[in-house]
Residue, then its C-alpha position, 0 to 999 in steps of 0.5 A: x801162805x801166799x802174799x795174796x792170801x795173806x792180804x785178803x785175810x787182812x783187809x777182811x779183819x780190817x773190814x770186821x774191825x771197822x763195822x764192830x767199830x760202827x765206822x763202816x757203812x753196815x748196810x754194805x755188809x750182809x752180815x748176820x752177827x748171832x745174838x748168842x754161841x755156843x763156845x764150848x760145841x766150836x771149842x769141842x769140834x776143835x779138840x782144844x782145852x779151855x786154856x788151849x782154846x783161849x790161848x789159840x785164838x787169843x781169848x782171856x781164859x776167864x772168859x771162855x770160861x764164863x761163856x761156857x759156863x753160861x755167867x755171860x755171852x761174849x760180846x758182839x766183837x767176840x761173837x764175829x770173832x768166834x764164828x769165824x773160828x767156828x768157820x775158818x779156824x787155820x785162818x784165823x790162827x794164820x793172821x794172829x800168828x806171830x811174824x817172823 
């Protein structure tokens, strides 16, 4: 991955963290968060486990297991995350990737 790359996947999760936060100005962001996902069809499409799934992208496996099994919904924070899983998977895997 170019530094370039790499620098705009950083300041895109930095610009995620700070409107999930609520420090961001939201009004600058057209965003749309869905108020519910469907984890288990991104995980499929994925051809992961339940654990393989939690593990990647870094989700408590109890609670992947929750979502799919309907107990609760992933929160708001969560939500953003897992569409972009749902979107950009490799990038995500990329910027949670352990350095060096």
């Amino acid at each position: 991955m170019t530094k370039s790359a790499f620098n705009k996947i950083r300041v895109g999760l930095e610009d995620a963290k700070a409107f999930v936060e609520g420090s961001a100005d939201k009004r600058s962001f057209g965003v749309h968060v869905p108020a519910r996902i469907n984890v288990k069809k991104i995980r499929a499409r994925l051809g992961l486990s339940q654990e393989s799934f939690a593990q990647t992208y870094g989700f408590a496996l109890s609670a992947v297991r929750d979502w799919e099994q309907g107990r609760r919904q992933p929160e708001r924070s969560a939500r953003i995350l897992l569409k972009v899983v749902e979107k950009e998977p490799e990038a995500v895997k990329r910027a949670l990737a352990k350095a060096g």
